[in-house]
C-alpha positions in Angstrom: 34.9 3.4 -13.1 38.0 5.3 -11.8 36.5 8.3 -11.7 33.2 9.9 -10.2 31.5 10.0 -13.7 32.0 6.3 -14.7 31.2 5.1 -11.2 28.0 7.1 -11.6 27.2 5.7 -15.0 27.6 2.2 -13.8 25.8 3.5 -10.6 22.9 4.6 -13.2 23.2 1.2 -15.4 22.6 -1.1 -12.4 19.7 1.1 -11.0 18.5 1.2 -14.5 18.4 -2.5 -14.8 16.9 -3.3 -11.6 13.9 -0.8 -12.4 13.0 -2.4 -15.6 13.0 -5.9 -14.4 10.8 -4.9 -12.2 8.1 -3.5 -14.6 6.6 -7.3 -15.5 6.5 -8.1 -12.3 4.8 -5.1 -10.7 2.1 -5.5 -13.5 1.3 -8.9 -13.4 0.6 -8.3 -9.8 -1.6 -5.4 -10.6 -3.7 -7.6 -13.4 -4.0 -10.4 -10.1 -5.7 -7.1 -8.4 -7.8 -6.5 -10.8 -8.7 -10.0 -11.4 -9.3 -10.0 -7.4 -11.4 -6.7 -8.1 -14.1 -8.0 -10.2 -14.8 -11.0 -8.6 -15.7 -8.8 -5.5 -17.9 -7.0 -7.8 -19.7 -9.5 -8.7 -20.4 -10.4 -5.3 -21.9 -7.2 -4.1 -25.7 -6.4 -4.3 -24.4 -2.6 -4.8 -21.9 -2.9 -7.0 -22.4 0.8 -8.2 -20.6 1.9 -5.3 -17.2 0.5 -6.6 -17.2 0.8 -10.2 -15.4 3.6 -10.0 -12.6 1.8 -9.3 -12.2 0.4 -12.6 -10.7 3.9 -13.7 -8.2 3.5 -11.4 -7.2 0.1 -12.4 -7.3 1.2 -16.1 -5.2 4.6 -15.1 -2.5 2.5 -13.7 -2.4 0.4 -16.5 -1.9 3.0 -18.6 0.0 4.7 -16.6 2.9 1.3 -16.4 2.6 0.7 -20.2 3.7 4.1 -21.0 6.7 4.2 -18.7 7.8 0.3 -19.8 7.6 1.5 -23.3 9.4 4.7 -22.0 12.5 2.3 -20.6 12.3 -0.2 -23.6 12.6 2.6 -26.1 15.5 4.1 -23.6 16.8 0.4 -23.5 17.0 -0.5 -27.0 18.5 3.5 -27.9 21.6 3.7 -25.3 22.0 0.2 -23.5 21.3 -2.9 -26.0 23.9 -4.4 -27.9 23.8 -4.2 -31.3 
């Protein structure tokens, strides 16, 4: 940590860290929107309108699994002890 390099490495470990705890929790609350979502659908008469939205929901999730699997590889390659 003495010099600029290893300052920035444990700069880029602690950033690193923070961003992949954060993954479970940012999807769990996205599943609670979507949970959210289809009750509301189920309560409109013209639900047609908003079903749409399900690609969206179903883009993001896709979209969060593939960078969480993305950071576990990246995890389990450079940072994890073996």
């Amino acid at each position: 940590m003495i010099t600029r390099e290893g300052a920035q490495r444990v700069l880029d470990y602690r950033v690193f860290i923070h961003n992949f705890g954060k993954f479970p929790e940012h999807i769990g609350v996205m599943q609670t929107k979507y949970e959210e979502f289809k009750i509301i659908l189920t309560e409109l008469s013209n639900f047609r309108l908003m079903t749409g939205h399900r690609y969206y929901f179903k883009s993001e999730f896709k979209k969060f699994d593939k960078w969480y699997g993305n950071y576990q590889q990246l995890w389990s390659e450079n940072f994890a002890i073996l």
